[in-house]
N, C-alpha and C positions, 0 to 999 in steps of 0.2 A: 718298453715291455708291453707286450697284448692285455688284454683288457678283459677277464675271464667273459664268457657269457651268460647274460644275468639266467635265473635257471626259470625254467617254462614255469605257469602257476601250477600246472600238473604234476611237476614235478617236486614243488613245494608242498601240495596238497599229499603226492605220497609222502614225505618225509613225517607231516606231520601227524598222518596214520597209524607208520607204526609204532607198534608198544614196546618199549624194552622188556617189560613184565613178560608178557606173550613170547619174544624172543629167548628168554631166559627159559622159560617153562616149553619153549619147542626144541631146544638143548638138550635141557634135563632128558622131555622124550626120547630123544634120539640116541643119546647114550644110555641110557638105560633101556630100550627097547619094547616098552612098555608106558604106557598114561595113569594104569595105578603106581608103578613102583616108582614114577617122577611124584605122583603125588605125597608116598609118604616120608622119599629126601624131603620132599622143598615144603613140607608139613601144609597141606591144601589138598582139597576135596577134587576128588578125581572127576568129578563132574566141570569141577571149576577150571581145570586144565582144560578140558573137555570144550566147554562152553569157547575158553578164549584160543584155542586154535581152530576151533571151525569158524571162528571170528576175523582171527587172521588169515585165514583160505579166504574170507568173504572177501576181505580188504585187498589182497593180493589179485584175488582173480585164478588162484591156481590151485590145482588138488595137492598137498603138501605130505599127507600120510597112505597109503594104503591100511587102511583098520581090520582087525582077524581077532578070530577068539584067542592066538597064542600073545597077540601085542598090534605090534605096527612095524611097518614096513617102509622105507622113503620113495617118494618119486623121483623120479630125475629132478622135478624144479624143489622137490625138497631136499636133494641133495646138493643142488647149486646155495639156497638157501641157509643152510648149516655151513657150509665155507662161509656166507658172508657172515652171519650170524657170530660167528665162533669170533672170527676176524673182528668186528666192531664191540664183542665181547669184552675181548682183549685189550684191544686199547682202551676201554672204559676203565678194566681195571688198571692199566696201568695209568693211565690218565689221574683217578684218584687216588694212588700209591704215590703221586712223585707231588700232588696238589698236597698231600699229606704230609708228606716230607717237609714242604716249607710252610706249611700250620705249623710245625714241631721245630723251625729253625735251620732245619737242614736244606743245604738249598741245590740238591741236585743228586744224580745219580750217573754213571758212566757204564755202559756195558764194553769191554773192553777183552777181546782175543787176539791172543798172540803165541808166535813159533814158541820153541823150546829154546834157541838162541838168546832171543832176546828177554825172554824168561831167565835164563840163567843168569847172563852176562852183564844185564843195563838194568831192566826194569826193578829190581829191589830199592837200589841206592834213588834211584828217579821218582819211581812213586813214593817212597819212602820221605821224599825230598818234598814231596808235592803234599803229600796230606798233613805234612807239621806247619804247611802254608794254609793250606784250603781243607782242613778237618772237619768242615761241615758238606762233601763234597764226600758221597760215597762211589768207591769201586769196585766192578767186580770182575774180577780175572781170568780168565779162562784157558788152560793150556790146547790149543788145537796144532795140528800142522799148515804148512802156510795155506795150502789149496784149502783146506778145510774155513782159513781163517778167513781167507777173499770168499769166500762162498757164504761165511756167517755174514760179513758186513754186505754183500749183493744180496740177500734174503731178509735180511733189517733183523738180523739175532745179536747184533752186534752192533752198537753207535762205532767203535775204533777198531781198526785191526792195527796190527803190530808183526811184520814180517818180512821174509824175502819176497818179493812181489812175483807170480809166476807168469808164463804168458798167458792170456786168454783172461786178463782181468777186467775186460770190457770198459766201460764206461766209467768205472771207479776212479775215483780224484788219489793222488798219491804226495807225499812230502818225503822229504827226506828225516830218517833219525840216527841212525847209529853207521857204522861199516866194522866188521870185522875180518877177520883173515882166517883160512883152515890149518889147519898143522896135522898131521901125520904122527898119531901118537904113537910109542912102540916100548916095550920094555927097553931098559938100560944095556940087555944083554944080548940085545937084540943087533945082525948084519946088518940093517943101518940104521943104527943106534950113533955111530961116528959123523952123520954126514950132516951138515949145516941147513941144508936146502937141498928138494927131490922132485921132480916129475912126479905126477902118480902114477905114470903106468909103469911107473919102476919098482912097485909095492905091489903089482898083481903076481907076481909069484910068491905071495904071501895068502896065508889065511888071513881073513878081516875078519872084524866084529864091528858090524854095522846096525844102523837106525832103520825104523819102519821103511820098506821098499817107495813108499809115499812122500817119503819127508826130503827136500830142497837139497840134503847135501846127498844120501840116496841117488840121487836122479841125476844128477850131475857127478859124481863118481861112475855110474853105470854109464851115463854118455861117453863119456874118457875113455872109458873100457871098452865102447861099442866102437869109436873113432879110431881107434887103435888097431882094433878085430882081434879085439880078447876078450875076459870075460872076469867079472871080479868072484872070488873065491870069499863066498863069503859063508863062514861056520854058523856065527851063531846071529838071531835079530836081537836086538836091546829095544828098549823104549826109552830110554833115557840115560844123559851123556855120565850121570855117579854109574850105571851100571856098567858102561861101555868100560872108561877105566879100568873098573874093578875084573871084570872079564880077562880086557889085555895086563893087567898086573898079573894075573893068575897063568898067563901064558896062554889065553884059548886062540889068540889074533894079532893084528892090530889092527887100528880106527881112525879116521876123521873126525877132527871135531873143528869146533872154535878155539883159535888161540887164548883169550880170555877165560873161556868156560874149560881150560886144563889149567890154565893158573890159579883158577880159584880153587878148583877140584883138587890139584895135586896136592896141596896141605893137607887132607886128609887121606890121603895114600903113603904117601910118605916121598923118597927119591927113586923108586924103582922105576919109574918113566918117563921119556923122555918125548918133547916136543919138536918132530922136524917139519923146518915152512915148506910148502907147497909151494911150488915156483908156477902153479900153471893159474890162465887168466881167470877163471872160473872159481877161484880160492880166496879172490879180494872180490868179497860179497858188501852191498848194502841192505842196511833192515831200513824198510819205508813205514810211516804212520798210513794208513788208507781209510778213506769213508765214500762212501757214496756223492758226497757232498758238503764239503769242510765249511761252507758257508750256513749252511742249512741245518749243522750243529744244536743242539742244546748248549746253552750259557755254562751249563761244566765240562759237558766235551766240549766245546772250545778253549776254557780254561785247561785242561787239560792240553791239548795239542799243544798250545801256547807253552807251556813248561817243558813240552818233550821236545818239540821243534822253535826254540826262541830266536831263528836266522829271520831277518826282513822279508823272506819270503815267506814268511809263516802269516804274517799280518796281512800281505797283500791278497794272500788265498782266503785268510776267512775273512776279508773287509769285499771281496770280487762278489 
């Protein structure tokens, strides 16, 4: 492995310049758009604000505010400034939030988003499983759609994702966790309510009741339809697979969903719906764990993976 390069003294020298105080109170300015009204949040003399950013203009070398009788205004280098500001902000606080965590015993935190699939279908009984193990091990859940979820953990909003992984997920590390299957759900009373297994493009002369046009089975139902040179008829959108049911029970459609997520569902519906499998390849889906970098981990997200993905391969990714 390369060997970083040691950092110039000049470069030591700025580190050890600047002030967190001064960065904190050129914040305050900026969102508040004003040096008295940062003064009277951060309860300090407006002079004193005053004093320690023409301090840090001194130290930098750069004009940081434009000053006017109505407030202040940024320059370009005090807008590049404020991104970093904000940025190193950030992780200080979260730095002493999770340092805190283990003063108090706790010893970790997991930012963790995932589809609605695997929301419904896996993750209760799994984390559920996980925190009567590791209750000192907090999580915190997020429902997004899959694009949404590759794009939280490629922007660092997210230590785990939990999804169908889509194309264009660049350089993100992927494992495997769950596979489910689609089914075709349709009222009991429904023309094919009788058939065992279906094409989908044999349900395009139907109305649907379909998920966000965004969301993994969306996009792959419309492909179907596009390969075919049809078009899916679709009534109403849903956000979520209790309202889809509840829709097609009531007669508006029918829908795709997860095989699993109508079996758990249909106990509170009752028998009026029926699940037919989808015979086409695009139906037998797998849900991947994704990170940036499964090695690179915090000691509870990898605790964590390790429970979701406990295959030999799991060990070899986060030990690489």
């Amino acid at each position: 492995m390369p060997v970083p390069a040691p950092l110039h003294p000049s470069e030591r020298n700025f580190a050890r310049r600047i002030d967190l105080t001064s960065l904190q109170l050129f914040v305050a300015v900026c969102e508040l758009g004003s040096i008295g009204r940062a003064a009277e949040r951060e309860f300090i003399a407006a002079s004193a604000i005053s004093k320690r950013l023409s301090d840090l203009e001194a130290t930098l070398g750069i004009t940081l505010l434009y000053r006017h009788a109505r407030g202040v205004d940024l320059t370009p280098a005090g807008e590049s400034l404020l991104h970093h500001a904000r940025s190193m902000l950030y992780s200080l606080e979260k730095m002493q939030g999770e340092l805190s965590e283990y003063a108090d015993g706790v010893r970790g935190h997991v930012r963790v988003h995932a589809n609605i699939s695997a929301i419904v279908q896996f993750l209760p009984e799994d984390l559920g499983a996980f925190v009567r193990h590791h209750d000192a091990i907090k999580i915190d859940l997020e429902e997004h759609l899959s694009s949404e979820v590759v794009r939280a953990v490629q922007e660092g909003a997210a230590d785990l994702g939990i999804c169908h992984v889509p194309e264009g997920a660049g350089e993100l590390q992927t494992l495997p966790y769950r596979q489910d299957r689609l089914v075709l759900v349709v009222p009991r009373s429904h023309p094919l309510a009788q058939r065992t297994a279906i094409d989908f493009v044999d349900s395009l002369d139907f109305d649907h009741v379909g998920l966000h046009t965004a969301s993994s089975i969306y996009v792959a139902m419309h492909q179907a339809a596009l390969e075919a040179g049809r078009s899916v008829r679709l009534r109403i959108h849903v956000t979520g697979l209790d309202a889809m049911c509840r829709m097609i029970d009531n007669g508006l459609g029918i829908g795709v969903m997860p095989l699993r997520a109508f079996e758990l569902m249909r106990g509170g519906i009752g028998d009026g719906l029926v699940g037919v499998a989808l015979q086409d390849v695009w139906a037998q889906r797998e849900i991947r764990l994704v990170a940036r970098d499964f090695s690179t981990l915090p000691v509870a997200a990898r605790t964590l993976v390790q429970h979701l993905q406990p295959a030999p391969a799991t060990a070899e990714a986060l030990a690489a």
